[in-house]
ZADO-1210 file (C-alpha; in nm, 4 decimals, padded with zeros to 6 digits):
<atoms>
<atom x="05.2673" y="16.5578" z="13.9227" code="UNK" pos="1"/>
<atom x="05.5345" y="16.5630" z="14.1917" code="UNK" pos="2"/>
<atom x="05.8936" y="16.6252" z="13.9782" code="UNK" pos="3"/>
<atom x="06.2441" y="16.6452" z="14.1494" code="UNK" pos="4"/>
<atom x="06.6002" y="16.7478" z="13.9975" code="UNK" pos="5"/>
<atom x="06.8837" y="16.5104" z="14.0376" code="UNK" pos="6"/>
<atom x="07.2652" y="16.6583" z="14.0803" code="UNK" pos="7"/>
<atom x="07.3377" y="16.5986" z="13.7010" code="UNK" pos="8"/>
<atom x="07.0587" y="16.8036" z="13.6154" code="UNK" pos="9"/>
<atom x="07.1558" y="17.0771" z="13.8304" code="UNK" pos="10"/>
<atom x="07.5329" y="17.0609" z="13.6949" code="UNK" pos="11"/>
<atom x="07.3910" y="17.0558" z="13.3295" code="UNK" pos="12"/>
<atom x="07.2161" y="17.4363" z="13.4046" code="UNK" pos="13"/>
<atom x="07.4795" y="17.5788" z="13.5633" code="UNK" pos="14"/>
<atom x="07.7234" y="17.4972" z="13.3316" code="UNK" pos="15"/>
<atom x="07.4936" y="17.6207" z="13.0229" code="UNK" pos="16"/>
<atom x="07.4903" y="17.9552" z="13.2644" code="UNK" pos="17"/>
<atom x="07.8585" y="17.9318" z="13.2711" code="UNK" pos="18"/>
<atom x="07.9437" y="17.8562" z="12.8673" code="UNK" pos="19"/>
<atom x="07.6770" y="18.0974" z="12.7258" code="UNK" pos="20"/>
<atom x="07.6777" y="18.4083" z="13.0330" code="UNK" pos="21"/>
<atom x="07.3311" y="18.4979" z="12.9605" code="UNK" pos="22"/>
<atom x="07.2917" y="18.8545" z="13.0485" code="UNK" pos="23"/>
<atom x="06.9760" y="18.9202" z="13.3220" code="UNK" pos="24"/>
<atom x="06.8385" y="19.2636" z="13.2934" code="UNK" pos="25"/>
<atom x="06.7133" y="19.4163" z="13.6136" code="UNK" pos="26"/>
<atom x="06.4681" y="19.6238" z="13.6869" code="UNK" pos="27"/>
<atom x="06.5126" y="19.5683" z="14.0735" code="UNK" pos="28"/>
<atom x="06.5344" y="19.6965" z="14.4591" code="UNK" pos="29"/>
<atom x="06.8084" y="19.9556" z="14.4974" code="UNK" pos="30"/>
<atom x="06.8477" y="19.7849" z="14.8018" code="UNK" pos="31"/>
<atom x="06.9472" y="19.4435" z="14.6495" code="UNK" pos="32"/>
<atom x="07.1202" y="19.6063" z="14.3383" code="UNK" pos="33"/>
<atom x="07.4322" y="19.5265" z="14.4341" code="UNK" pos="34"/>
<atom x="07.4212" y="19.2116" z="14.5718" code="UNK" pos="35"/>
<atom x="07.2015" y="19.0855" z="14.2861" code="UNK" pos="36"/>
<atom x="07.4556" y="19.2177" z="14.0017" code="UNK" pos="37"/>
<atom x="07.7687" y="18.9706" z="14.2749" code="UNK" pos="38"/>
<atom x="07.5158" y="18.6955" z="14.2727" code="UNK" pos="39"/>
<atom x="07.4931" y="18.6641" z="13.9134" code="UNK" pos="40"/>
<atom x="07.8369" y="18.7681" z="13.8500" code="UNK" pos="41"/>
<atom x="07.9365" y="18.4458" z="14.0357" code="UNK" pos="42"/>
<atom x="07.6919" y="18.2144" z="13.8816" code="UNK" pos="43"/>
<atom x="07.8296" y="18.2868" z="13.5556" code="UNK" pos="44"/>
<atom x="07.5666" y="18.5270" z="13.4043" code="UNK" pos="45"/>
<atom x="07.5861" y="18.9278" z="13.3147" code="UNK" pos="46"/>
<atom x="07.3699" y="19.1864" z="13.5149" code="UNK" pos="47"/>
<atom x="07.2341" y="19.4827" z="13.3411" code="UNK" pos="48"/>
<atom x="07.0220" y="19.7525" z="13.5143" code="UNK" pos="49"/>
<atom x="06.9374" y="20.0392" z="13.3126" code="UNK" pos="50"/>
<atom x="06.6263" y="20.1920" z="13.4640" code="UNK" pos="51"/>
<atom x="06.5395" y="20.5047" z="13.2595" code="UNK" pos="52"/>
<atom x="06.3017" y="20.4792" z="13.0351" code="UNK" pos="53"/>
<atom x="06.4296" y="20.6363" z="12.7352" code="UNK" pos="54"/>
<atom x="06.6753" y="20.3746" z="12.7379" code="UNK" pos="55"/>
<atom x="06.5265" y="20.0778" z="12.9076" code="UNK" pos="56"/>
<atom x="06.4220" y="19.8807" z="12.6168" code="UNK" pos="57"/>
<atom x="06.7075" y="19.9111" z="12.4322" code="UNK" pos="58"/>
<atom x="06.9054" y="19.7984" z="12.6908" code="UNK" pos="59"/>
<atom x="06.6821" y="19.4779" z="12.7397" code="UNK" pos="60"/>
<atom x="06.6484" y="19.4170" z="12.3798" code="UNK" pos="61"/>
<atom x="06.9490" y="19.1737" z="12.4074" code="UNK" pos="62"/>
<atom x="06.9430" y="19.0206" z="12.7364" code="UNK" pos="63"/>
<atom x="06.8710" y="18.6658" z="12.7880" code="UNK" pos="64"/>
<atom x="06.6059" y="18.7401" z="13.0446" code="UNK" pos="65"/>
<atom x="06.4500" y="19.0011" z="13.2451" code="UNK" pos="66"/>
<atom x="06.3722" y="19.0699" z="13.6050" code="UNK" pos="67"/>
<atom x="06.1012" y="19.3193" z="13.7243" code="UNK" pos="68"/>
<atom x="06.1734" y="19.3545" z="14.1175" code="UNK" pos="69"/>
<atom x="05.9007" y="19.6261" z="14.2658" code="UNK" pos="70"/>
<atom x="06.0877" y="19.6450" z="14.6045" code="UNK" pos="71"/>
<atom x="06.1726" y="20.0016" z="14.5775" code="UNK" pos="72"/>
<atom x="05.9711" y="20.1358" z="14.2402" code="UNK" pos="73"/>
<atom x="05.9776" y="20.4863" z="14.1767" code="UNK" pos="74"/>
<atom x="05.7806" y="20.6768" z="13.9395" code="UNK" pos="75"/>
<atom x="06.0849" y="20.6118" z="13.6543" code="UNK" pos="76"/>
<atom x="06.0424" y="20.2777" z="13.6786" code="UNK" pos="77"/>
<atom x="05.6511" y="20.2412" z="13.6385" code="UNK" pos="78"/>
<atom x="05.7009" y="20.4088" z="13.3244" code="UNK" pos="79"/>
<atom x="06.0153" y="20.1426" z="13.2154" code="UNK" pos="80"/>
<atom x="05.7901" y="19.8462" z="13.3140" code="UNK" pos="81"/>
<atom x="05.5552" y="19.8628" z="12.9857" code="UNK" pos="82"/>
<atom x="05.8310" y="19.8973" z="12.7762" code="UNK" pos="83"/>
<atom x="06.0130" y="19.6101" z="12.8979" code="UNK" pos="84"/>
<atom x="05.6986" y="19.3918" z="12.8982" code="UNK" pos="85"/>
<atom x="05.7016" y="19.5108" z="12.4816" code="UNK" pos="86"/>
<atom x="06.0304" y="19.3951" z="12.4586" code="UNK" pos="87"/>
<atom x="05.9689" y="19.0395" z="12.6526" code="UNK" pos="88"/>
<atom x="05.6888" y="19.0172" z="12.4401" code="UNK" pos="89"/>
<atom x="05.8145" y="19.1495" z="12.0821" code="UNK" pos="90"/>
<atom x="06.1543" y="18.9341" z="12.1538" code="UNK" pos="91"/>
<atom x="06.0170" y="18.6187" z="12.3431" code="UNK" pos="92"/>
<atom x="06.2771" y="18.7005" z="12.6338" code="UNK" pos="93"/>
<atom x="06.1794" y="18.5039" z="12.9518" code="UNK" pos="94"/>
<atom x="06.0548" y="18.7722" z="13.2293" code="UNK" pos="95"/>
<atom x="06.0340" y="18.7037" z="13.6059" code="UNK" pos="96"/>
<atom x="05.8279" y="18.9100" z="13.8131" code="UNK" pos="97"/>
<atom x="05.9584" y="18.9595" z="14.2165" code="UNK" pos="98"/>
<atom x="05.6107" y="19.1449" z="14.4086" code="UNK" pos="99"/>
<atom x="05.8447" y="19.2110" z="14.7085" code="UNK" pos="100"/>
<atom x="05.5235" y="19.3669" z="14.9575" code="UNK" pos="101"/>
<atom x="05.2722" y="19.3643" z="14.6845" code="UNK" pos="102"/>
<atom x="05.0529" y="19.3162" z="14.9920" code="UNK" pos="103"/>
<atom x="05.1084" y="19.6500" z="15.1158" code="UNK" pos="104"/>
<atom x="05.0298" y="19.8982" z="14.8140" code="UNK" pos="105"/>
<atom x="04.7832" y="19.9481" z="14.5639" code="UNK" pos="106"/>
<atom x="05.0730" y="20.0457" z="14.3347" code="UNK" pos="107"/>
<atom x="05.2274" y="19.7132" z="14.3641" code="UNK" pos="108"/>
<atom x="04.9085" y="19.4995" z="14.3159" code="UNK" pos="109"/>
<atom x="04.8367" y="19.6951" z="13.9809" code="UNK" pos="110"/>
<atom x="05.1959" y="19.7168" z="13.8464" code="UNK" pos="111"/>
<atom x="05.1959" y="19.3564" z="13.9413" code="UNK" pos="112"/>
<atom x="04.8724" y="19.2530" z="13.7229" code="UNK" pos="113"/>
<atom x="05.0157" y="19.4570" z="13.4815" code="UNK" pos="114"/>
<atom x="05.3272" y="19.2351" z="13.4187" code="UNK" pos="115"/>
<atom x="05.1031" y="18.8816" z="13.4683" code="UNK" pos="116"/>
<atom x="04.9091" y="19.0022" z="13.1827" code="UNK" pos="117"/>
<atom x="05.2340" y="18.8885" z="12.9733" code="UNK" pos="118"/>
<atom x="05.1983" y="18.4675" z="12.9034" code="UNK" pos="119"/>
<atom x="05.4339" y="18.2759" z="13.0605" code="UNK" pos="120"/>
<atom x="05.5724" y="18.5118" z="13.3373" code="UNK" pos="121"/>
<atom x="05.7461" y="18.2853" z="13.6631" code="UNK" pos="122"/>
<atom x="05.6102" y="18.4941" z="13.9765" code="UNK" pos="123"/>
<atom x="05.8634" y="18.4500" z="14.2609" code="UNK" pos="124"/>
<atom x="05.7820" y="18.5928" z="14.6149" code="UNK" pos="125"/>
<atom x="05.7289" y="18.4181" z="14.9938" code="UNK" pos="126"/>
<atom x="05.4177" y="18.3092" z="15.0918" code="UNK" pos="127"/>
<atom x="05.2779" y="18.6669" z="15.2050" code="UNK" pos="128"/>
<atom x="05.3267" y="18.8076" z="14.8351" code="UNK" pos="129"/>
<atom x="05.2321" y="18.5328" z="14.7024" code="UNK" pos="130"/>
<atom x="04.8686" y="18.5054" z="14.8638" code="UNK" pos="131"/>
<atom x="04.8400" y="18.8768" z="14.7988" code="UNK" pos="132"/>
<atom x="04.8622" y="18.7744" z="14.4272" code="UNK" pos="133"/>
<atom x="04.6644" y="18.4288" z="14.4104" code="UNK" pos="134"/>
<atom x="04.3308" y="18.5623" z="14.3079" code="UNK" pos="135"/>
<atom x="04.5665" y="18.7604" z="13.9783" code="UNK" pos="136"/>
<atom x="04.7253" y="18.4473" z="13.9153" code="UNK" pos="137"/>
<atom x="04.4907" y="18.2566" z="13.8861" code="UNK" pos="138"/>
<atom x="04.3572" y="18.4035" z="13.5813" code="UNK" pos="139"/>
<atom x="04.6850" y="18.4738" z="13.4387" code="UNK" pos="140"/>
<atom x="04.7910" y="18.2863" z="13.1606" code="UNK" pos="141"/>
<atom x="05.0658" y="18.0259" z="13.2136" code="UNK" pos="142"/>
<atom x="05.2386" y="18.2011" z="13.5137" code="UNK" pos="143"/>
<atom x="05.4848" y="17.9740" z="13.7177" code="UNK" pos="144"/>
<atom x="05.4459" y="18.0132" z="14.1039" code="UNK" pos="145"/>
<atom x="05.7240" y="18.0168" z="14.2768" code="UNK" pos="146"/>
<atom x="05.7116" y="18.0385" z="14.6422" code="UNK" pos="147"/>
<atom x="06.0010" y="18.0672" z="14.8754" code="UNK" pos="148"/>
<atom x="06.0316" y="17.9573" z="15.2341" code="UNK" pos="149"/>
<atom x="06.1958" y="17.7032" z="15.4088" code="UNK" pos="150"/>
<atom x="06.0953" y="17.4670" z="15.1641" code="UNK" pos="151"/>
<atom x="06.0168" y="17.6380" z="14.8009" code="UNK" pos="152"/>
<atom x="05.7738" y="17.5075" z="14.5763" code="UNK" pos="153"/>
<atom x="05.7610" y="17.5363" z="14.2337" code="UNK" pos="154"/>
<atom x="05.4214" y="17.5222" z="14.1011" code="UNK" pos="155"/>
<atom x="05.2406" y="17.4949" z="13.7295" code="UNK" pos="156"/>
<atom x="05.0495" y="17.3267" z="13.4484" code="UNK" pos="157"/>
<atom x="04.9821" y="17.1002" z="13.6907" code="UNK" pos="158"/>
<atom x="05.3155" y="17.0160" z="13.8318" code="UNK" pos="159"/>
<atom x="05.4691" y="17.0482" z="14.1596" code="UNK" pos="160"/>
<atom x="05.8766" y="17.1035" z="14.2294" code="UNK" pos="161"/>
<atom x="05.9674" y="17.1329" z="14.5986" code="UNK" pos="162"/>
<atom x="06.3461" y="17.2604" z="14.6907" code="UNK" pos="163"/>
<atom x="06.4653" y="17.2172" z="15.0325" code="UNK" pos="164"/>
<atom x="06.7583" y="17.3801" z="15.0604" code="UNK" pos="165"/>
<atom x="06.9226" y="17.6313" z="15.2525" code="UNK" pos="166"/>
<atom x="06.9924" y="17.8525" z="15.5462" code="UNK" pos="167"/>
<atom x="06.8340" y="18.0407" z="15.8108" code="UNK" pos="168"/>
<atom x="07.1241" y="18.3116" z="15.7730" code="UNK" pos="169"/>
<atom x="06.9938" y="18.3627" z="15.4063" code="UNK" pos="170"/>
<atom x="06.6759" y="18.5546" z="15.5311" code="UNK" pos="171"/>
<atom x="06.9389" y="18.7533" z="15.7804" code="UNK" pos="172"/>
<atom x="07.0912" y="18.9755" z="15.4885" code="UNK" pos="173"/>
<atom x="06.9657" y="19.2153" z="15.2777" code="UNK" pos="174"/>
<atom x="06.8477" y="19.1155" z="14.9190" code="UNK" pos="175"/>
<atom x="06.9295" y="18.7652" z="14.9050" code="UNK" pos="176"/>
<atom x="06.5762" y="18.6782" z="14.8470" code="UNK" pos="177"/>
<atom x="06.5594" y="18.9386" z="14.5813" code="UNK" pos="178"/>
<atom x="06.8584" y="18.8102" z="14.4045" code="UNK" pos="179"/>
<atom x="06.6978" y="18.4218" z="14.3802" code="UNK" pos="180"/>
<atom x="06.4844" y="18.5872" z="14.1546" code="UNK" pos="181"/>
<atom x="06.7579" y="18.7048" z="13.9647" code="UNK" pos="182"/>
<atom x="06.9118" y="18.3761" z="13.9381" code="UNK" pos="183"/>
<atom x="06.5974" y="18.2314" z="13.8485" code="UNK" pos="184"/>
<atom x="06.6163" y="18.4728" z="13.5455" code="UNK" pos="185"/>
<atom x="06.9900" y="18.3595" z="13.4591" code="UNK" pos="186"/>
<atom x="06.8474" y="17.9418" z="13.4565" code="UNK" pos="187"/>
<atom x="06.5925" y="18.0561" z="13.2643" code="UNK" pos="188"/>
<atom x="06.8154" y="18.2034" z="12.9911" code="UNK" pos="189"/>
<atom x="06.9571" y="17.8328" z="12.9101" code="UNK" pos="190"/>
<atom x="06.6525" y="17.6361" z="12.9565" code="UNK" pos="191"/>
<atom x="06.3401" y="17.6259" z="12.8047" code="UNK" pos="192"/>
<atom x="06.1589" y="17.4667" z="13.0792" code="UNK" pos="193"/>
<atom x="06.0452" y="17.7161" z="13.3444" code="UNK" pos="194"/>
<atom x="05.9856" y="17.5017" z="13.6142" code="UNK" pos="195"/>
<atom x="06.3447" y="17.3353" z="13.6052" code="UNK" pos="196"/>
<atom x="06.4899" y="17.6682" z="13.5349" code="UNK" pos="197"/>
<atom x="06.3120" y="17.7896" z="13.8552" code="UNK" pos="198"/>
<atom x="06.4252" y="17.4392" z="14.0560" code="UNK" pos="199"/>
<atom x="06.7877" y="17.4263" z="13.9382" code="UNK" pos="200"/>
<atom x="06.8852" y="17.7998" z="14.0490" code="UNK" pos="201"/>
<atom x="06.6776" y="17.7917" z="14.4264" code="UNK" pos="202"/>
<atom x="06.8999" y="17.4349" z="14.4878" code="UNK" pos="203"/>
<atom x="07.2177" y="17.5578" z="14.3723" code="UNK" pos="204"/>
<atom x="07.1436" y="17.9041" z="14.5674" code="UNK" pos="205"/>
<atom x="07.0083" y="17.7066" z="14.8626" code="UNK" pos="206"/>
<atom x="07.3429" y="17.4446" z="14.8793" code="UNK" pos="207"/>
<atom x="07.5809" y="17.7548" z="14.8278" code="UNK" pos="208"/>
<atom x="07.3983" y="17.9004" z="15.1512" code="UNK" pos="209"/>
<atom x="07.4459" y="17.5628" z="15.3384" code="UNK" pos="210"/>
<atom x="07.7929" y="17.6044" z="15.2659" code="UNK" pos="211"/>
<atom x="07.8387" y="17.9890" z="15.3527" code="UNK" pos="212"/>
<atom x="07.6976" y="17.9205" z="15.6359" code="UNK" pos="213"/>
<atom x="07.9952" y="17.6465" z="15.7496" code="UNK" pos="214"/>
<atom x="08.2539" y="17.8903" z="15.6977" code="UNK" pos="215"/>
<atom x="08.0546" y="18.2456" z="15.7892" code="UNK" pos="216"/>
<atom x="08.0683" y="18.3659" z="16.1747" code="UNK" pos="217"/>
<atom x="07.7272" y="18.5816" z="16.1302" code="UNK" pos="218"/>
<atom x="07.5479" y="18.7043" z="15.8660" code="UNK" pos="219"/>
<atom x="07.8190" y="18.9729" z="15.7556" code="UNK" pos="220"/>
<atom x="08.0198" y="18.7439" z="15.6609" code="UNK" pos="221"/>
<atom x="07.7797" y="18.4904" z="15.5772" code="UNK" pos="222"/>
<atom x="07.7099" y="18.7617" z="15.2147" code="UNK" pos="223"/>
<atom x="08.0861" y="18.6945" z="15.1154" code="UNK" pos="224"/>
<atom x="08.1012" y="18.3320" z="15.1790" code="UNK" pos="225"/>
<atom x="07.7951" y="18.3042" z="14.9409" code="UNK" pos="226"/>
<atom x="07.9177" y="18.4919" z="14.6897" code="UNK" pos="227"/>
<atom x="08.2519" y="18.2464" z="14.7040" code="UNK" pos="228"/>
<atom x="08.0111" y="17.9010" z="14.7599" code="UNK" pos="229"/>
<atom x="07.7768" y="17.9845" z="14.4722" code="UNK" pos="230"/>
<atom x="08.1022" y="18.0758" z="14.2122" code="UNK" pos="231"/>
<atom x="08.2633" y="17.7594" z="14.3566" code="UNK" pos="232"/>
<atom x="07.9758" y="17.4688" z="14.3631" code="UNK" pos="233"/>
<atom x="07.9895" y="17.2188" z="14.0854" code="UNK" pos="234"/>
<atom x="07.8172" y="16.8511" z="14.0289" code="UNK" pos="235"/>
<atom x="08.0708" y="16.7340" z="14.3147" code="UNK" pos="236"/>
<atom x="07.9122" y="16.9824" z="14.5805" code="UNK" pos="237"/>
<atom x="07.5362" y="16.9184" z="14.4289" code="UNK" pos="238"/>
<atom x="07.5751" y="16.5564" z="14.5015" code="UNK" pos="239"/>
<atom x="07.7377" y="16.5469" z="14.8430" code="UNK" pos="240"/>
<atom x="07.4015" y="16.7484" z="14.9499" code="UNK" pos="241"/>
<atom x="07.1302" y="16.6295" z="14.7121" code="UNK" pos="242"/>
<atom x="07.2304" y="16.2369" z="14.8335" code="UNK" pos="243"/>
</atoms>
C-alpha cells in the first residue's frame, strides 16, 4: 500500500514535537554531533549525548527516543550500545539505528545486527547502507526501512511512503544526513506510527532545505539557513510546497 502525508498531518507532528520537546538521545558521529544537537534544537526537541558507558543508560532512561549513529564508533561506544538496546527494550523507548558505511567494516555489520535484533527498530541509511543491510533486515523483526536519496522511501508491513523533498546542497555539508535520523527519532517521540513518524520529519527536513537553499550562497551558509528554515516552517510553509 502506497500512503502519502498531507500538510495538516505534517503540522500536527511538528507541533506535538514543539508542545511536548521530546528529548532524543544520541549515540552518534562526532562529526555530526553538533549539527545534530542545532537540528533538533530547532525542531523543538532536546538532544542528549552521553556516550560512556557507566552512564549511558541512565542518561537514556528518560529520553523520548534514541539514536544509535555508527559513523565514528569507538571502542566506548560498542560497549554503550547493549546497554542502550536494554533500556529501549526494558522502557519501550523508540530506537533508530543510522549504519553510516556499514558496507565498509565488519564492526559495523555486527554492531548493526546487533541493534536489529531489538523489534521494531526504523533503519535509516542511503541506498549503499542500506543494501549492505538487506539480507539482516530481512529477518529482523518489524524494522522500518528508511532509505534516503533524492526521493526517500519509507518502507514496512507492507507499506510504502515516498518523500520527495529537498536539496542537492543538503548532501554538500557535513552531517545533515546523520541528523535526519535524529529528527526521525524526535517524530517518533510523539507518534506511535513509525512510518509517519519517519515521513513527517524527512518532508519537513526536506522543505526547510528547499528553503535554505533560496536564501544560502553555498553550502556554508546553506547549514545556517537550515537551521533558521527548519525552526521557522509551519502548516503555511508545508502547504505552499506539498500543493
Amino acid at each position: 500500500m502506497n500512503d502519502s502525508l498531507d500538510a495538516a498531518q505534517v503540522a500536527s507532528i511538528l507541533a506535538r514535537v514543539a508542545e511536548r520537546r521530546p528529548r532524543v538521545h544520541c549515540l552518534t558521529n562526532t562529526v555530526a554531533q553538533n549539527v545534530t544537537a542545532n537540528m533538533l534544537l530547532a525542531f523543538g526537541a532536546v538532544p542528549s549525548m552521553a556516550s560512556h558507558p557507566e552512564e549511558v543508560a541512565a542518561v537514556a532512561a528518560g529520553a523520548g527516543a534514541i539514536l544509535i549513529n555508527l559513523g565514528t564508533i569507538s571502542p566506548e561506544g560498542e560497549r554503550a550500545i547493549p546497554k542502550l538496546l536494554a533500556v529501549a527494550r526494558d522502557r519501550g523507548i523508540p530506537l533508530v539505528l543510522d549504519p553510516v558505511f556499514v558496507e565498509l567494516s565488519s564492526i559495523r555489520l555486527q554492531l548493526a545486527e546487533d541493534v536489529m535484533r531489538l523489534p521494531g527498530v526504523i533503519v535509516r541509511g542511503n541506498a549503499t547502507e542500506m543494501a549492505a543491510l538487506s539480507p539482516v533486515m530481512s529477518g529482523a523483526n518489524g524494522v522500518l526501512r528508511v532509505t534516503t536519496g533524492k526521493v526517500d522511501r519509507i518502507e514496512g508491513d507492507g507499506r510504502v511512503v515516498t518523500v520527495s523533498h529537498g536539496h542537492e546542497l543538503m548532501t554538500k555539508v557535513t552531517g545533515l544526513g546523520c541528523a535526519s535520523s535524529a529528527l526521525i527519532a524526535a517524530c517518533l517521540a510523539v507518534e506511535t506510527d513509525p512510518a509517519i513518524a519517519a515521513a513527517a520529519a524527512l518532508t519537513a527536513y526536506g522543505i526547510a532545505g528547499e528553503i535554505a537553499a533560496e536564501r544560502a550562497a553555498g553550502p556554508g551558509s546553506f547549514a545556517m539557513h537550515l537551521i533558521d528554515a527548519l525552526a521557522g516552517l509551519d502548516e503555511a510553509a508545508l502547504r505552499a510546497r506539498m500543493a
